[in-house]
PyMOL commands that place a pseudoatom at each C-alpha (Angstrom):
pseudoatom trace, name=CA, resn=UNK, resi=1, chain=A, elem=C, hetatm=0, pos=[0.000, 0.000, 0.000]
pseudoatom trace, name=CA, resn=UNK, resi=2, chain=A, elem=C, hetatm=0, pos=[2.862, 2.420, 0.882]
pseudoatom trace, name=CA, resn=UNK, resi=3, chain=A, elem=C, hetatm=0, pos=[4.295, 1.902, -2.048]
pseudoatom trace, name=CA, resn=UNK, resi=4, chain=A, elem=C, hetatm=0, pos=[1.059, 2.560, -4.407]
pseudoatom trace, name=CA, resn=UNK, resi=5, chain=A, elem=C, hetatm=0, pos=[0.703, 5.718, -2.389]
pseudoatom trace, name=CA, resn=UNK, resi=6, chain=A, elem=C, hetatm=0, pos=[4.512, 7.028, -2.846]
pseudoatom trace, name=CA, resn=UNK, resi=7, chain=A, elem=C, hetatm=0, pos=[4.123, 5.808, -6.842]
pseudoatom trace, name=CA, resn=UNK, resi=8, chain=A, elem=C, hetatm=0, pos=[0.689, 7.776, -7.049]
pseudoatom trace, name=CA, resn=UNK, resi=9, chain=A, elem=C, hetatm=0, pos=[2.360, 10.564, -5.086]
pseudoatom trace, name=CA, resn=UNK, resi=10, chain=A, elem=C, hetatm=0, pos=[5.290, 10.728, -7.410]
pseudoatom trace, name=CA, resn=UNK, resi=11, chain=A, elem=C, hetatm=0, pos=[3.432, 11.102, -10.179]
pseudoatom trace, name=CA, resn=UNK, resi=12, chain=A, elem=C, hetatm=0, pos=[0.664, 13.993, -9.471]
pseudoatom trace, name=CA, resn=UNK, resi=13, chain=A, elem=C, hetatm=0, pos=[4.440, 16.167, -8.316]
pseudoatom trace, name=CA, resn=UNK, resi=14, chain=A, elem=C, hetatm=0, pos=[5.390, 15.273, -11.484]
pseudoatom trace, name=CA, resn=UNK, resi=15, chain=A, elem=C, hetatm=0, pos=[2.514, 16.020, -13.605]
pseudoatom trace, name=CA, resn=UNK, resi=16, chain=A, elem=C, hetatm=0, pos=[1.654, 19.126, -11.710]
pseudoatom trace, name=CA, resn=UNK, resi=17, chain=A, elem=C, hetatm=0, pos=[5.472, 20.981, -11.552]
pseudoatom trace, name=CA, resn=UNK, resi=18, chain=A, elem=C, hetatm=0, pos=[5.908, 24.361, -11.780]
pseudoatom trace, name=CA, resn=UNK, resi=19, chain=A, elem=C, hetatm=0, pos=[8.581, 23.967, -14.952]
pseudoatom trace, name=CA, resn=UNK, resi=20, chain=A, elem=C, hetatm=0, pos=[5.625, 22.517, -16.992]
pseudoatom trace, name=CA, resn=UNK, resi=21, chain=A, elem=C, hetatm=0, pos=[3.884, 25.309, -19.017]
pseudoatom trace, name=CA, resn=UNK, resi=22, chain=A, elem=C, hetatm=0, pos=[0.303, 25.553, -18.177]
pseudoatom trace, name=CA, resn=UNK, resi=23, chain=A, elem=C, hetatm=0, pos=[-0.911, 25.420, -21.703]
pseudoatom trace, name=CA, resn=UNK, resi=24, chain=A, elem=C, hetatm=0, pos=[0.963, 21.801, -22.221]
pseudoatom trace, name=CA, resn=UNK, resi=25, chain=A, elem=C, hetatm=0, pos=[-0.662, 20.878, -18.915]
pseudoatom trace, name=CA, resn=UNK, resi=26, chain=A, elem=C, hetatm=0, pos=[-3.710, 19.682, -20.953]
pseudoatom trace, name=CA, resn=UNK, resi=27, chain=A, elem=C, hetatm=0, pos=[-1.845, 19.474, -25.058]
pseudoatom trace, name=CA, resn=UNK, resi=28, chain=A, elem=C, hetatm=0, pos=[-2.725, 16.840, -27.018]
pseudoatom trace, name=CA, resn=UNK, resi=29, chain=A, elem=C, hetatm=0, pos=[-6.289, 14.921, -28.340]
pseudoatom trace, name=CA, resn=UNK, resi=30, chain=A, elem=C, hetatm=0, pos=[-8.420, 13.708, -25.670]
pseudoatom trace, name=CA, resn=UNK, resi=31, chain=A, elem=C, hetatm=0, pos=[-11.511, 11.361, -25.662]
pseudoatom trace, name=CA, resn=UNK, resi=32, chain=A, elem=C, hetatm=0, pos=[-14.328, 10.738, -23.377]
pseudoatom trace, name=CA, resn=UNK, resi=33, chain=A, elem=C, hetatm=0, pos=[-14.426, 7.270, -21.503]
pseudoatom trace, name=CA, resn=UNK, resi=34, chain=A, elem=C, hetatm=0, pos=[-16.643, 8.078, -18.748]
pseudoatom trace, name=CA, resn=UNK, resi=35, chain=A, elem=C, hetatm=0, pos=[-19.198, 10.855, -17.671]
pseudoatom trace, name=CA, resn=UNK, resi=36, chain=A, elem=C, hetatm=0, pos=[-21.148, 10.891, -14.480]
pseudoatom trace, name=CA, resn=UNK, resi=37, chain=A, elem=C, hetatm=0, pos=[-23.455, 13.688, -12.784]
pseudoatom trace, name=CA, resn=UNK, resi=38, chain=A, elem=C, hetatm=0, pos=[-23.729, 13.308, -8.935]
pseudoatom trace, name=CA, resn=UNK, resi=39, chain=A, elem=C, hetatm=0, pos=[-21.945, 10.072, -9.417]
pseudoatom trace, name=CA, resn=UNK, resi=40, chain=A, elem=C, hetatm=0, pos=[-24.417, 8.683, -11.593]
pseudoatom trace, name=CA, resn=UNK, resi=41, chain=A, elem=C, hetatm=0, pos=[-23.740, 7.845, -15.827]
pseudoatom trace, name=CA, resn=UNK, resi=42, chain=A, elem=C, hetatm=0, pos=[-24.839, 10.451, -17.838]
pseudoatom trace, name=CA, resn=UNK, resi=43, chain=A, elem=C, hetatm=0, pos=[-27.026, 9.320, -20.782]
pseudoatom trace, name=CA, resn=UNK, resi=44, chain=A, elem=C, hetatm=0, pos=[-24.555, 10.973, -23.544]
pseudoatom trace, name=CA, resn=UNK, resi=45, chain=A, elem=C, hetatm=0, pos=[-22.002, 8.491, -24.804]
pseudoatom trace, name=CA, resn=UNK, resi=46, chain=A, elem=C, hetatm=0, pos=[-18.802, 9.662, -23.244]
pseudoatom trace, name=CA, resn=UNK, resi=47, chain=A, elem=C, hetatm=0, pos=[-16.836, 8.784, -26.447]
pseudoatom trace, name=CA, resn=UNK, resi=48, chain=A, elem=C, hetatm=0, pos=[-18.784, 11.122, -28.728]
pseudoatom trace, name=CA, resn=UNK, resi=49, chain=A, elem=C, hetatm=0, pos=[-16.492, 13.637, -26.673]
pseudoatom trace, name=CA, resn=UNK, resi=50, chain=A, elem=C, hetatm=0, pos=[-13.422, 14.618, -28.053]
pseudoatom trace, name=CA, resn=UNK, resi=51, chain=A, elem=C, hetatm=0, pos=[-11.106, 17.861, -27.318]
pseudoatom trace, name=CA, resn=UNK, resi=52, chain=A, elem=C, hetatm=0, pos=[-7.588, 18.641, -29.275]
pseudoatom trace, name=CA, resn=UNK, resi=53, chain=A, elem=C, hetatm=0, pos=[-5.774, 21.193, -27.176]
pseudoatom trace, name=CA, resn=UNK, resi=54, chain=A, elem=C, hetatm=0, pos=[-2.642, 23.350, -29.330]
pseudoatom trace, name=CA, resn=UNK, resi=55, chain=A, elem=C, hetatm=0, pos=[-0.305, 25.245, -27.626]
pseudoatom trace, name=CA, resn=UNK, resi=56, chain=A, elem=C, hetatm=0, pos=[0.075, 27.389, -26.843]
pseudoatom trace, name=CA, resn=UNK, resi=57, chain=A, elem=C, hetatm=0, pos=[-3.596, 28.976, -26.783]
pseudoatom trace, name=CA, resn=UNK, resi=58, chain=A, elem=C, hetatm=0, pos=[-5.582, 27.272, -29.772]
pseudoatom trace, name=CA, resn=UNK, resi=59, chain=A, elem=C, hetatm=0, pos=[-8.719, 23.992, -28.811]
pseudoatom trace, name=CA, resn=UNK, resi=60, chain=A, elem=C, hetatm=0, pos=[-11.318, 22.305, -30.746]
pseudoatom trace, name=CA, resn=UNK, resi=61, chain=A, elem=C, hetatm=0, pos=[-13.897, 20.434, -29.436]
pseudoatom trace, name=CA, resn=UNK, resi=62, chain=A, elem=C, hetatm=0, pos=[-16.436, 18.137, -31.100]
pseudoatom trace, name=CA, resn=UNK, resi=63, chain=A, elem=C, hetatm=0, pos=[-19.571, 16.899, -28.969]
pseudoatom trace, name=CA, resn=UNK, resi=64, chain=A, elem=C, hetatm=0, pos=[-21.749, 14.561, -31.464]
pseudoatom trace, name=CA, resn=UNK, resi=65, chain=A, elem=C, hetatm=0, pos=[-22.591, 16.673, -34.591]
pseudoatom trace, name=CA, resn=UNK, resi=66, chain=A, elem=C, hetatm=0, pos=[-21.387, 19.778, -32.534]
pseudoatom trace, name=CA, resn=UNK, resi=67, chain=A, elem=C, hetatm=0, pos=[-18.223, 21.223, -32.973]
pseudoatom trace, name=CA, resn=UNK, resi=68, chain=A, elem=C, hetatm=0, pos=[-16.740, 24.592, -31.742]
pseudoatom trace, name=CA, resn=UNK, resi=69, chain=A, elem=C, hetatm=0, pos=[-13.159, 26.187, -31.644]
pseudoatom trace, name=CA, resn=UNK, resi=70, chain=A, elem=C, hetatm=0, pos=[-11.550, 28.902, -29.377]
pseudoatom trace, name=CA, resn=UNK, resi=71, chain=A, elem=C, hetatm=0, pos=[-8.655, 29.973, -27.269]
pseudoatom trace, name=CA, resn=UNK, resi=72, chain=A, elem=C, hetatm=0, pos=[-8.099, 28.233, -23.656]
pseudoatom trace, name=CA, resn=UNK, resi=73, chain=A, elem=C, hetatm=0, pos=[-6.006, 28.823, -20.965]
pseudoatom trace, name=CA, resn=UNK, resi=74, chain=A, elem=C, hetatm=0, pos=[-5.061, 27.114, -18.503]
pseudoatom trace, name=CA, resn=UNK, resi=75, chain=A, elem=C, hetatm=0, pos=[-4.627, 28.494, -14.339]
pseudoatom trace, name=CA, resn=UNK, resi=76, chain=A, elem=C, hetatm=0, pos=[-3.860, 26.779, -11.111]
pseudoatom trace, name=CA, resn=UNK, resi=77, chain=A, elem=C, hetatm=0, pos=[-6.020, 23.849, -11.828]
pseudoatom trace, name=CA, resn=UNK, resi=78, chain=A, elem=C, hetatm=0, pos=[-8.528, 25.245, -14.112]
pseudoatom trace, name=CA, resn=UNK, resi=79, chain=A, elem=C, hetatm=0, pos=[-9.026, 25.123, -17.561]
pseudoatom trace, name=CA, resn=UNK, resi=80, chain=A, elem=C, hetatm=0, pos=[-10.505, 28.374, -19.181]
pseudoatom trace, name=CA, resn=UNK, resi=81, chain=A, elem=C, hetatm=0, pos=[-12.167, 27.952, -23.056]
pseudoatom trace, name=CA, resn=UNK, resi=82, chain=A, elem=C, hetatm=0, pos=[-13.460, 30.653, -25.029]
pseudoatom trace, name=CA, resn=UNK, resi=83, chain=A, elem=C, hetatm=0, pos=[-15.349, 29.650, -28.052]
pseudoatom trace, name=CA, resn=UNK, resi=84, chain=A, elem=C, hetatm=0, pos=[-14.754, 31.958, -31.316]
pseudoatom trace, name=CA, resn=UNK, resi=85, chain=A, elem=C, hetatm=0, pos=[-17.690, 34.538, -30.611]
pseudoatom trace, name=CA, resn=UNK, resi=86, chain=A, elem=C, hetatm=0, pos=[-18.927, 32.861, -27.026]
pseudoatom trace, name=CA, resn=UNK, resi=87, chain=A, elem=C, hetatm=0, pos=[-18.251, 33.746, -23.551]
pseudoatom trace, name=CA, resn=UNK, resi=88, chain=A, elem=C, hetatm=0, pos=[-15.107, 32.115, -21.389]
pseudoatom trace, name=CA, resn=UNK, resi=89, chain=A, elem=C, hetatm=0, pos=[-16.148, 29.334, -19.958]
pseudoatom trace, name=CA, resn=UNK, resi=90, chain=A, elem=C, hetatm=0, pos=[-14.242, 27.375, -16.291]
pseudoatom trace, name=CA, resn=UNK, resi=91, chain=A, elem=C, hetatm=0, pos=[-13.476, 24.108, -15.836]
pseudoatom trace, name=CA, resn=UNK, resi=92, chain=A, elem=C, hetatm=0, pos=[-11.764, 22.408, -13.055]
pseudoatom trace, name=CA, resn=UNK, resi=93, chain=A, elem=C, hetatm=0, pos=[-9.140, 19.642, -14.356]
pseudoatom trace, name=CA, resn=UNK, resi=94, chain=A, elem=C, hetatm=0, pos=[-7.078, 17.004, -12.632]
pseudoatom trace, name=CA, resn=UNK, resi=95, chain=A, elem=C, hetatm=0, pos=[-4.255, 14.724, -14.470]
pseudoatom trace, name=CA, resn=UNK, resi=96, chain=A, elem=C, hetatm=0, pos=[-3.908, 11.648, -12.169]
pseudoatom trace, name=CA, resn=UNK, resi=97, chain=A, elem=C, hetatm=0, pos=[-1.851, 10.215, -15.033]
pseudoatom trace, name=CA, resn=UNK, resi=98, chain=A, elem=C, hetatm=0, pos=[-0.222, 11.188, -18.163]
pseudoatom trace, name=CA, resn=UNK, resi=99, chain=A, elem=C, hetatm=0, pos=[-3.377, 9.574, -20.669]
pseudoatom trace, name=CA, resn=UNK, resi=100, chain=A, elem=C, hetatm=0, pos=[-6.005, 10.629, -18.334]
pseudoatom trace, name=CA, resn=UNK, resi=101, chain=A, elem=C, hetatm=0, pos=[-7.981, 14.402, -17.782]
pseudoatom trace, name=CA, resn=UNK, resi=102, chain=A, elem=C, hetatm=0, pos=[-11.021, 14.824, -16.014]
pseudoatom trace, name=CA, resn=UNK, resi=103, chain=A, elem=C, hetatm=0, pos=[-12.633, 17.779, -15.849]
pseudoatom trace, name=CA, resn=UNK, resi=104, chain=A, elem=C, hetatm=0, pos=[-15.320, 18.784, -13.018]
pseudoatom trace, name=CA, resn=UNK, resi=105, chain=A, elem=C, hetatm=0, pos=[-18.340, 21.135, -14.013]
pseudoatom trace, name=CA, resn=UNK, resi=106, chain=A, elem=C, hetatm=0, pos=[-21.196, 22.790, -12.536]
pseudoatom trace, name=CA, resn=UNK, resi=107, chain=A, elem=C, hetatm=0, pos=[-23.473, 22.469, -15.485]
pseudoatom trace, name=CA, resn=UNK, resi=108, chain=A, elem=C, hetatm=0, pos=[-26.554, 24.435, -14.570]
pseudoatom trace, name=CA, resn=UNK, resi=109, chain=A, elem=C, hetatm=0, pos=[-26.599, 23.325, -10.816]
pseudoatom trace, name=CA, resn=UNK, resi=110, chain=A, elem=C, hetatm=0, pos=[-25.812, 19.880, -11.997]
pseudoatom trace, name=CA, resn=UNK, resi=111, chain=A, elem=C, hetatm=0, pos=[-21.886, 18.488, -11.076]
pseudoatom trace, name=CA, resn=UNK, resi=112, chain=A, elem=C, hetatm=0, pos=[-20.303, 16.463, -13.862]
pseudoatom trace, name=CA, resn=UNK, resi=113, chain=A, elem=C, hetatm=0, pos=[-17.699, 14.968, -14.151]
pseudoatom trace, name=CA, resn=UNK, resi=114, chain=A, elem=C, hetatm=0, pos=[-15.862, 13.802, -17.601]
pseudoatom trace, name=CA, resn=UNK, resi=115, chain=A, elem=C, hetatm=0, pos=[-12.621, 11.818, -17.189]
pseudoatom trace, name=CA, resn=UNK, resi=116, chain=A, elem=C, hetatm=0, pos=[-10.679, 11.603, -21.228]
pseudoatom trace, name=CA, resn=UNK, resi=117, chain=A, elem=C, hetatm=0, pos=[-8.294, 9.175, -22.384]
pseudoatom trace, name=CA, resn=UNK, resi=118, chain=A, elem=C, hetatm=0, pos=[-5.624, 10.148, -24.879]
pseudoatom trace, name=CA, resn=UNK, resi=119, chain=A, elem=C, hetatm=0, pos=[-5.984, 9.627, -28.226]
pseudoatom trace, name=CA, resn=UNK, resi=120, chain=A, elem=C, hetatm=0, pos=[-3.372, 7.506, -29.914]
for i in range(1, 120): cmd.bond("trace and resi %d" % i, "trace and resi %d" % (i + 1))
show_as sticks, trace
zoom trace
């Protein structure tokens, strides 16, 4: 067990130090694998989700037959997007390992959480 801990602990210092650039904090393709709201599935497929994230400021998401591009940022655990002609939306993010982002939203009143796999 201590050893699981020390490994998990290892690698959230590494994933989350201060020499990484906050934009590569969340670079690359991502796919959903698993949404939940108040810990329950959400009816939406999970893998119709998929972000690419640029650096240093450029995303595109696609959501089904949706699809939408913008800046993001990203600040002390939070991911801000800004669709081309929308307002900035927050995100909170985690990385407990290098393939895997899940983001925590308040959607209308409603907690969510998406956790992404990286696309190969």
């Amino acid at each position: 067990m201590f050893r699981l801990l020390s490994a998990v602990s290892f690698l959230f210092l590494f994933a989350c130090q201060p020499g990484t650039p906050p934009a590569e904090q969340v670079a690359g393709d991502w796919q959903g694998a698993r949404w939940e709201a108040n810990g329950n599935p959400v009816t939406d497929d999970p893998t119709r989700v998929v972000f690419m994230f640029q650096p240093p400021d450029r995303y595109a998401a696609v959501f089904g037959n949706q699809q939408e591009a913008g800046v993001y940022r990203v600040n002390d655990g939070r991911l801000y997007t800004q669709a081309d002609g929308q307002a900035q939306i927050m995100v909170r993010f985690d990385r407990p390992d290098p393939d895997t982002l899940t983001l925590q939203m308040n959607r209308g009143g409603r907690m969510e959480t998406l956790v992404l796999g990286r696309r190969k």
